[in-house]
C-alpha positions as MATLAB code, in Angstrom:
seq = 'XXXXXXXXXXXXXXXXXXXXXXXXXXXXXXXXXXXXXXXXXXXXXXXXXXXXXXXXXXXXXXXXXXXXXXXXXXXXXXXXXXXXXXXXXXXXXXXXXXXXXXXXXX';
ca = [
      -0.683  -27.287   22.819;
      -1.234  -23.579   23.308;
       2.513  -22.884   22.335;
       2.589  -24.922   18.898;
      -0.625  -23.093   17.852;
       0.556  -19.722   19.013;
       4.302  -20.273   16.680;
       1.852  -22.252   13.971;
      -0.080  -19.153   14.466;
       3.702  -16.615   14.171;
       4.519  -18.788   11.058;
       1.598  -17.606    9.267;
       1.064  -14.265    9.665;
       5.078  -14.042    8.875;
       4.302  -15.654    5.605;
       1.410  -13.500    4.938;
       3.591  -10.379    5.428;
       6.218  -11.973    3.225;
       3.521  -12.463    0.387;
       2.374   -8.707    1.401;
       5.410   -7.303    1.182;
       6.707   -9.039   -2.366;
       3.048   -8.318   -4.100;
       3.514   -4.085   -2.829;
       7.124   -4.683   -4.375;
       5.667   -6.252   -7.626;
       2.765   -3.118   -7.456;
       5.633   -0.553   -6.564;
       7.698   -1.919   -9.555;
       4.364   -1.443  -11.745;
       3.650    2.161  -10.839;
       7.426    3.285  -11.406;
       6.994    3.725  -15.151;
       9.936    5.729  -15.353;
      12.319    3.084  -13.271;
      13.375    6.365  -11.223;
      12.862    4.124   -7.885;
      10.156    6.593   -7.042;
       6.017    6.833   -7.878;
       5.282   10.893   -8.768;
       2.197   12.247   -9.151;
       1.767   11.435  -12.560;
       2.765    7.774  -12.039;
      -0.032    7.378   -9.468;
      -2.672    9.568  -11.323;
      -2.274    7.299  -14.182;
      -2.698    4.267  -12.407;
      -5.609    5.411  -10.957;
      -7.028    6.598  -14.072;
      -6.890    3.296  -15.397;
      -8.790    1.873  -12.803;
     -11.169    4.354  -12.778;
     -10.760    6.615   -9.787;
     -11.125    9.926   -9.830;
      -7.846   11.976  -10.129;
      -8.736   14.173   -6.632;
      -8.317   11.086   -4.940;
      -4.734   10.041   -6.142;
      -3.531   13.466   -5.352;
      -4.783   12.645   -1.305;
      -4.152    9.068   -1.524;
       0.270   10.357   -2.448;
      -0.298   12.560    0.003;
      -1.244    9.908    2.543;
       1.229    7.441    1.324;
       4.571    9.531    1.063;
       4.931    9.513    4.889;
       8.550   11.568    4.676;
       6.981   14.350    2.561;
       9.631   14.786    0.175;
       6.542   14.452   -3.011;
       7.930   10.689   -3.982;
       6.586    7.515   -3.347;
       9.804    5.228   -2.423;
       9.297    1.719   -2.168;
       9.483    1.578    1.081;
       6.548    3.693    2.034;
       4.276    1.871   -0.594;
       5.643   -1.739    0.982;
       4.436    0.018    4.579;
       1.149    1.372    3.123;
       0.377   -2.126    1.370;
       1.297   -3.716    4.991;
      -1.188   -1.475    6.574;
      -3.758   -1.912    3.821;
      -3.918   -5.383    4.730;
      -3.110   -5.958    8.492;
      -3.890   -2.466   10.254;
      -5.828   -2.383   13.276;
      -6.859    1.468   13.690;
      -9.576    2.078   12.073;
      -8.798    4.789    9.285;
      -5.045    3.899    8.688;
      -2.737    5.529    5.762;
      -2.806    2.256    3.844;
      -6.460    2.053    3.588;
      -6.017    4.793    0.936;
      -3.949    2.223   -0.692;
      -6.170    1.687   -3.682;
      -7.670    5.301   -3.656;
     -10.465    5.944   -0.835;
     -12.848    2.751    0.470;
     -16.437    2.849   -0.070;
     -18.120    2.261    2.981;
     -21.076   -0.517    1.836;
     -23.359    0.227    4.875;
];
């Protein structure tokens, strides 16, 4: 019994990734106004803009997400950021700047 829950238990966290991984494509895809395959600076800052958050935190949050450095968002390192956002286990992970920074609620 312990095995079938444990690959019931694989299944679904490999569908949950999948479902991660095609709704950071679908956000990626939405950022890239220009269809350059990249987020800029500009890109993000607007996208924060219109959902309100400040423009000092997309400028930390790129810095964050671009892993490689190279001051572009590919897809990939939004995919990995959205991964992390959602299934990270260290407490202050890149992806939890995701969205722009959390508000801790305590």
């Amino acid at each position: 019994m312990d095995f079938v829950l444990c690959v019931l238990s694989q299944s679904t966290k490999k569908r949950q990734n999948t479902t991660s991984v095609k709704h950071s494509v679908k956000l990626f895809d939405s950022y890239d106004q220009n269809d350059d395959g990249f987020i800029d600076h500009s890109e993000l800052e607007a996208i924060f803009f219109i959902n309100g958050v400040p423009k000092e935190h997309a400028l930390d949050t790129f810095a964050k997400i671009d892993a490689d450095t190279d001051d572009k968002i590919s897809k990939g390192e939004l995919v990995a950021a959205g991964l992390e956002f959602v299934f990270a286990q260290e407490p202050t992970p890149a992806g939890d700047f995701f969205f722009g920074p959390l508000i801790n609620c305590d």
